[in-house]
ZADREN-873752 format. One record per residue (C-alpha): chain; residue in one letter; residue number from 1; z, y, x. Coordinates in pm, whole numbers. Each point is the difference from the previous one (the first is absolute). Example, Ala and Ser with C-alpha at 12.3 -4.5 7.8 and 13.67 -1.06 7.14 Angstrom:
2
(A; a; 1; (780; -450; 1230))
(A; s; 2; (-66; 344; 137))
***
This chain:
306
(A; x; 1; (-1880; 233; -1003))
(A; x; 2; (165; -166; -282))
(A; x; 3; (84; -355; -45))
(A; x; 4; (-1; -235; -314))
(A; x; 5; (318; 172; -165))
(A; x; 6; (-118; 330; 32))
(A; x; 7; (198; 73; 308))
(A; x; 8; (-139; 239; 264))
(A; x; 9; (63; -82; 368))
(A; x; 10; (220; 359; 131))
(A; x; 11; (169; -171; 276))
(A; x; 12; (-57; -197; 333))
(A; x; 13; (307; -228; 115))
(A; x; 14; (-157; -110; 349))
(A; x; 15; (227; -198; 217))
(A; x; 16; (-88; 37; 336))
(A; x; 17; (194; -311; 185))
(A; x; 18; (230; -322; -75))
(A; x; 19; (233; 84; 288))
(A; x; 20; (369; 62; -104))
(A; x; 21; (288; 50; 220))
(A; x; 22; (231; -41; -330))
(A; x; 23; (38; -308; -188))
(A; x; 24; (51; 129; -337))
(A; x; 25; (174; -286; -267))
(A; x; 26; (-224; 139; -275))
(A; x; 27; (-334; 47; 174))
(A; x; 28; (-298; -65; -180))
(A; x; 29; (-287; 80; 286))
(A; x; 30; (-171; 198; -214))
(A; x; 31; (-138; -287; -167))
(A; x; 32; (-212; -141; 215))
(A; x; 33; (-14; -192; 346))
(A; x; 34; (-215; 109; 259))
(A; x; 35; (-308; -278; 56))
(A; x; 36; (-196; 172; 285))
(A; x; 37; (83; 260; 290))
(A; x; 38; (112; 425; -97))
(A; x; 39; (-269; 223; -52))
(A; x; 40; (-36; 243; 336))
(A; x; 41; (107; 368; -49))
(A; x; 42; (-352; 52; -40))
(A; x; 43; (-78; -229; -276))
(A; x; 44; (292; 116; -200))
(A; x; 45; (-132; 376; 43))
(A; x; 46; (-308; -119; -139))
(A; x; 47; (123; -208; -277))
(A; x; 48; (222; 317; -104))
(A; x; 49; (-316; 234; -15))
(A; x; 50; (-188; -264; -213))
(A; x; 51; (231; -40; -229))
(A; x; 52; (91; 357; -49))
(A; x; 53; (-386; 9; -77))
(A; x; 54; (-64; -284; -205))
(A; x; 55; (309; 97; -222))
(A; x; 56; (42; 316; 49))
(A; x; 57; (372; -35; 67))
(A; x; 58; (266; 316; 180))
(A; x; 59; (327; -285; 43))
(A; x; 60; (49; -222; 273))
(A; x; 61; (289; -181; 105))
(A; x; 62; (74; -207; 313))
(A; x; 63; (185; -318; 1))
(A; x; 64; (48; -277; 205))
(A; x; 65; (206; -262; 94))
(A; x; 66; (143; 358; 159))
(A; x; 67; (-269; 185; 109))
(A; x; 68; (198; 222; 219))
(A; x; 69; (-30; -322; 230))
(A; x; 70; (-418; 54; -8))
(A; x; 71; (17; 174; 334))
(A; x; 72; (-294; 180; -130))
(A; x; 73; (180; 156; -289))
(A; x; 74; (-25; 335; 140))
(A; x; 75; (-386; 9; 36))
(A; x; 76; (-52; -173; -280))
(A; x; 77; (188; 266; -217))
(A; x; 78; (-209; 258; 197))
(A; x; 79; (-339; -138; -74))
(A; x; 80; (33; -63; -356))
(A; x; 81; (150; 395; -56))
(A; x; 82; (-305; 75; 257))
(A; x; 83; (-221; -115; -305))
(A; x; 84; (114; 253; -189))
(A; x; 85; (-9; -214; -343))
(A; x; 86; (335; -41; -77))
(A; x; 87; (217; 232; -104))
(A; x; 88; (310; -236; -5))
(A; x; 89; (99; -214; 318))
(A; x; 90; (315; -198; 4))
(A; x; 91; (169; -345; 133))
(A; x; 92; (263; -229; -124))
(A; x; 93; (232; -68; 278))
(A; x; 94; (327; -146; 136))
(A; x; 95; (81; 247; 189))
(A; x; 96; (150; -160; 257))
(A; x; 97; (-313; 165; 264))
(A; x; 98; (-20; 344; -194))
(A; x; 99; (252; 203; 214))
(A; x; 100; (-260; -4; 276))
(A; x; 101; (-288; 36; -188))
(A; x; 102; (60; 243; -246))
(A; x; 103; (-122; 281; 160))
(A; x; 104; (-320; -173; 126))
(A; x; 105; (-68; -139; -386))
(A; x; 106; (69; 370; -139))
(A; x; 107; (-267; 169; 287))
(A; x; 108; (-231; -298; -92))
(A; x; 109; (-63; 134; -335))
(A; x; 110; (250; -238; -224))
(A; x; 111; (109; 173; -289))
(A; x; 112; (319; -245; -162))
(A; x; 113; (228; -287; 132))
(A; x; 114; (146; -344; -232))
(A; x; 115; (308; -98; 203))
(A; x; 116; (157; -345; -167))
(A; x; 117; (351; 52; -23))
(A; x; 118; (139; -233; -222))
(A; x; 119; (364; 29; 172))
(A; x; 120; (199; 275; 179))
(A; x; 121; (307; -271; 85))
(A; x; 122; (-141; -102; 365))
(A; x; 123; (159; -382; -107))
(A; x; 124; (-215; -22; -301))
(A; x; 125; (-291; 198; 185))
(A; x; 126; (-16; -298; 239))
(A; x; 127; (43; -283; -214))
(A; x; 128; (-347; 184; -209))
(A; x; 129; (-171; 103; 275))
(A; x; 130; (141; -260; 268))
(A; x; 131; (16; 306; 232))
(A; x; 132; (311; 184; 89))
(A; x; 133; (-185; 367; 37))
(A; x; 134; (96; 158; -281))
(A; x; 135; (111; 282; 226))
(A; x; 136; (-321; 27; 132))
(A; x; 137; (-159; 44; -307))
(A; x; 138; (205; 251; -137))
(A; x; 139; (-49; 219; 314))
(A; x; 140; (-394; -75; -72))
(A; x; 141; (24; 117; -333))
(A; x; 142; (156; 346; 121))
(A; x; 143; (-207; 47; 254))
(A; x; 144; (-305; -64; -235))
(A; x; 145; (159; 264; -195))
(A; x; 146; (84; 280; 298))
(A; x; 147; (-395; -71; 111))
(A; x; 148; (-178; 189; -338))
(A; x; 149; (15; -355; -267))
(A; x; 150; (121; 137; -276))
(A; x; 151; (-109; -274; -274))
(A; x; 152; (202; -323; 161))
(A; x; 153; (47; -284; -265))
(A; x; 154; (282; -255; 46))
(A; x; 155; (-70; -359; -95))
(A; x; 156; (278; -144; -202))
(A; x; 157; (-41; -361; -90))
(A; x; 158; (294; -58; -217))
(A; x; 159; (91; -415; 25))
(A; x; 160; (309; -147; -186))
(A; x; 161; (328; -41; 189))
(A; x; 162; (-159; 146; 326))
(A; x; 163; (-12; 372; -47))
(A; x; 164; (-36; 66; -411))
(A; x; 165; (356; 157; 92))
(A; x; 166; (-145; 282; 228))
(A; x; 167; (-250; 208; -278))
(A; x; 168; (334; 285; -41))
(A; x; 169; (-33; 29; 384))
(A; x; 170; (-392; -7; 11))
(A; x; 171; (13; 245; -228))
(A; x; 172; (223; 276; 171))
(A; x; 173; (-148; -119; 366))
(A; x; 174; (-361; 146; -193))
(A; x; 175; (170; 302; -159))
(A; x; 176; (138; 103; 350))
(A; x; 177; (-299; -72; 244))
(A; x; 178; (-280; 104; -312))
(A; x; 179; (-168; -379; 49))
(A; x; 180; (-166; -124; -322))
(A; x; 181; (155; -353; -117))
(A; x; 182; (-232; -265; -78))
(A; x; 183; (217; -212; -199))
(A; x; 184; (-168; -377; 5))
(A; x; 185; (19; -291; -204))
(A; x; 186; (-57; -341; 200))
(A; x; 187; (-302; -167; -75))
(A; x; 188; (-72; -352; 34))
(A; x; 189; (-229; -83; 336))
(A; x; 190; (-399; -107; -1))
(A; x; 191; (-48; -301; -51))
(A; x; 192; (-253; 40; 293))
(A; x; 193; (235; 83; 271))
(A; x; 194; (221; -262; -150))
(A; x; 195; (234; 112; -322))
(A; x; 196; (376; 92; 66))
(A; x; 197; (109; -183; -377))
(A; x; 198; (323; -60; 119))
(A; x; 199; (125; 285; 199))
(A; x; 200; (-150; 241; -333))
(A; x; 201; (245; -240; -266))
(A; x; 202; (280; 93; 260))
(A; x; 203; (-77; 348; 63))
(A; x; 204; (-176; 151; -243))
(A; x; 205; (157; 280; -242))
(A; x; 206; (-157; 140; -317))
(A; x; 207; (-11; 409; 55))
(A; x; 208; (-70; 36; -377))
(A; x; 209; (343; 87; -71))
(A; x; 210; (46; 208; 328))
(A; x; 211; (-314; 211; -58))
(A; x; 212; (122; 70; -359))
(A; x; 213; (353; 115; 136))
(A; x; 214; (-170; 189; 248))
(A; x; 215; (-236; 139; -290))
(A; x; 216; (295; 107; -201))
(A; x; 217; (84; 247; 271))
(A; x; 218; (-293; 112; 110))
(A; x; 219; (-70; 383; -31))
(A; x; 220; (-394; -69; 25))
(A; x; 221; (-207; -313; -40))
(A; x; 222; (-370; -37; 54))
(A; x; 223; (-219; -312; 50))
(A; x; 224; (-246; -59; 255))
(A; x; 225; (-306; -68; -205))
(A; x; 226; (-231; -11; 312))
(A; x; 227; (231; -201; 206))
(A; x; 228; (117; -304; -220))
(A; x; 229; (107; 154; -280))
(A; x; 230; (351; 60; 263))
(A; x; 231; (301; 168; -194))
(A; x; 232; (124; 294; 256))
(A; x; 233; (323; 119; -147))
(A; x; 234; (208; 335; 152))
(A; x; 235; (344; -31; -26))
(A; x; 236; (256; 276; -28))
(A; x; 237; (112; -13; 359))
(A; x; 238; (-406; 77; 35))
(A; x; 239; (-31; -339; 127))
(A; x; 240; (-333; -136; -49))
(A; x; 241; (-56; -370; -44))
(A; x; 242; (-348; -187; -110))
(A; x; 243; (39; -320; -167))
(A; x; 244; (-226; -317; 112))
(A; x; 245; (61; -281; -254))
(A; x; 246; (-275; -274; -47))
(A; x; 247; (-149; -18; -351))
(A; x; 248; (-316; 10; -186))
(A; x; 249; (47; 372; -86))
(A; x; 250; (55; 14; 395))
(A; x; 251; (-309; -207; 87))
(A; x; 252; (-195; 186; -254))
(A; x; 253; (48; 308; 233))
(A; x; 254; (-107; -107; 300))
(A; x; 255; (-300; 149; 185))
(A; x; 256; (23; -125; 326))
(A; x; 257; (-208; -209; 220))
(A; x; 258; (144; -190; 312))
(A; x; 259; (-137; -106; 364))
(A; x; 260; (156; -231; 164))
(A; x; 261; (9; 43; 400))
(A; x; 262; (-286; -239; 67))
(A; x; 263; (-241; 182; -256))
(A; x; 264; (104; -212; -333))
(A; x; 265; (-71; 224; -333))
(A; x; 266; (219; -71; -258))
(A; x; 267; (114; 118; -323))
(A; x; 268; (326; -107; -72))
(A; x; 269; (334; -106; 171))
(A; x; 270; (-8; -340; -160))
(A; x; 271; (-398; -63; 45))
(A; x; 272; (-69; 74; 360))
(A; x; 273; (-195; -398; -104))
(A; x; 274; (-273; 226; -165))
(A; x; 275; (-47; 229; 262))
(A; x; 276; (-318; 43; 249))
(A; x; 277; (16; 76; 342))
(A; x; 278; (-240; 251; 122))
(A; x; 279; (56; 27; 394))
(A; x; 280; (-345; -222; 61))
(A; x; 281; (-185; 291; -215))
(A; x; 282; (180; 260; 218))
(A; x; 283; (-105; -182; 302))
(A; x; 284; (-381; -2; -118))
(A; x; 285; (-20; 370; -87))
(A; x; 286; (-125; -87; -335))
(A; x; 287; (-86; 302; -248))
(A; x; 288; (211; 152; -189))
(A; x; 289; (-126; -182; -303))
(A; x; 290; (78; -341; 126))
(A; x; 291; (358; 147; 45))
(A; x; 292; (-8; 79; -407))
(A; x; 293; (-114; -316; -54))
(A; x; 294; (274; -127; 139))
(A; x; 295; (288; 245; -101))
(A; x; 296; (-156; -40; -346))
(A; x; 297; (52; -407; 4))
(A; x; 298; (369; 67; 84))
(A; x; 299; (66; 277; -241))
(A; x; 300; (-181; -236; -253))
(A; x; 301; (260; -285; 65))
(A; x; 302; (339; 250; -76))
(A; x; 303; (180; -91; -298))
(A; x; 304; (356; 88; -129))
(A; x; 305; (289; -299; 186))
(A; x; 306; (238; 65; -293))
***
């Protein structure tokens, strides 16, 4: 299914509660705010298999909040691999709970892990995170590796005169473990789960000149064409980093469709206003067609941010 700008939906983001044990300066709650109760385990399973239908879509990621606090995370990750329908099962993740369920994630049938890391100094960890586990995490990220994940991104949201000093150190932490870097540029807040205009004049950084540099001396570059047009760059240390940097070439790229944790469809980070919340539908066992109609009306409303 393709929306007005000729973009077809590849990708489900689907976040599957608001609960956070971090409290993350720069978090944007996936765009949206929660307005009823979570979808069951059950509901999600069956919102995954219609949508894998109705678009025809492999990729799924699960977000939350941190949905390694859904205590269902386990069973969830089983049922949707159950469905046989994706071929690509992943989470974005702290971290801070993946020491102890690594193993269980990796039997369940998840295929990659997005830790944010946007600091390996445990003083400017905290102050970003407003945890003091860094430790933790780190010993969550090499367990994930010692249990069979062997595609684990790290989340690097660079932010001016906060950690734009640690990319030399990012880089050689990736070379030596083999973690991908996602190398981030801050984006400004929805204005639907309230903006953040001040904290992005403080902290935000252009990567521009960064990614060039990092261009420059790059022994292969590629781009991402089904995955928002993403630069993924390896270096000659065989570091690999992707670049995420808002812009309309960015937006242009994008073929992903989100669910909030109380059933909202949405199309875009900064629209989550246009969305249309299906859990009633899902609760009525309507047909499969009433689920198009539906997916359709979202898919309908995309259009580029930038």
């Amino acid at each position: 299914m393709k929306d007005k700008s000729n973009r077809e939906i590849k990708h489900i983001r689907f976040s599957i509660t608001s609960k956070c044990n971090y409290n993350c300066i720069y978090c944007d709650q996936e765009g949206f705010i929660p307005k009823t109760s979570e979808l069951t385990v059950e509901e999600i399973t069956k919102l995954c298999k219609i949508l894998a239908e109705i678009l025809n879509v492999t990729r799924i990621k699960f977000t939350g909040g941190e949905p390694l606090c859904r205590e269902e995370i386990i069973q969830i990750i089983k049922n949707v691999a159950d469905l046989h329908l994706y071929k690509d099962i992943s989470i974005t993740t702290n971290g801070f709970l993946l020491f102890n369920k690594a193993e269980e994630l990796y039997k369940a049938g998840l295929n990659r892990i997005n830790v944010s890391l946007c600091s390996l100094i445990p003083e400017v960890y905290k102050k970003i995170y407003g945890s003091d586990s860094l430790k933790e995490v780190l010993k969550g990220l090499k367990k994930a590796k010692e249990v069979g994940f062997n595609s684990i991104k790290l989340n690097f949201v660079v932010m001016k005169g906060l950690n734009d000093n640690e990319l030399e150190s990012m880089l050689e932490f990736c070379s030596k473990n083999g973690y991908i870097l996602q190398l981030i540029e801050l984006h400004k807040v929805s204005d639907s789960v309230g903006g953040n205009g001040e904290f992005y004049e403080k902290y935000h950084l252009d990567l521009k000149p960064i990614v060039e540099d990092l261009e420059s001396k790059s022994k292969k570059i590629k781009i991402r064409g089904s995955m928002q047009n993403r630069k993924v760059l390896t270096l000659a240390n065989s570091a690999i980093v992707e670049t995420i940097v808002p812009s309309h070439e960015f937006c242009m790229g994008c073929t992903k469709l989100r669910v909030g944790c109380d059933g909202n469809l949405f199309g875009c980070l900064y629209r989550s206003d246009l969305g249309k919340n299906i859990k009633d539908a899902i609760r009525n066992h309507h047909s499969l067609s009433k689920y198009e109609q539906i997916v359709k009306q979202v898919v309908d409303s995309r259009e580029p941010y930038y």
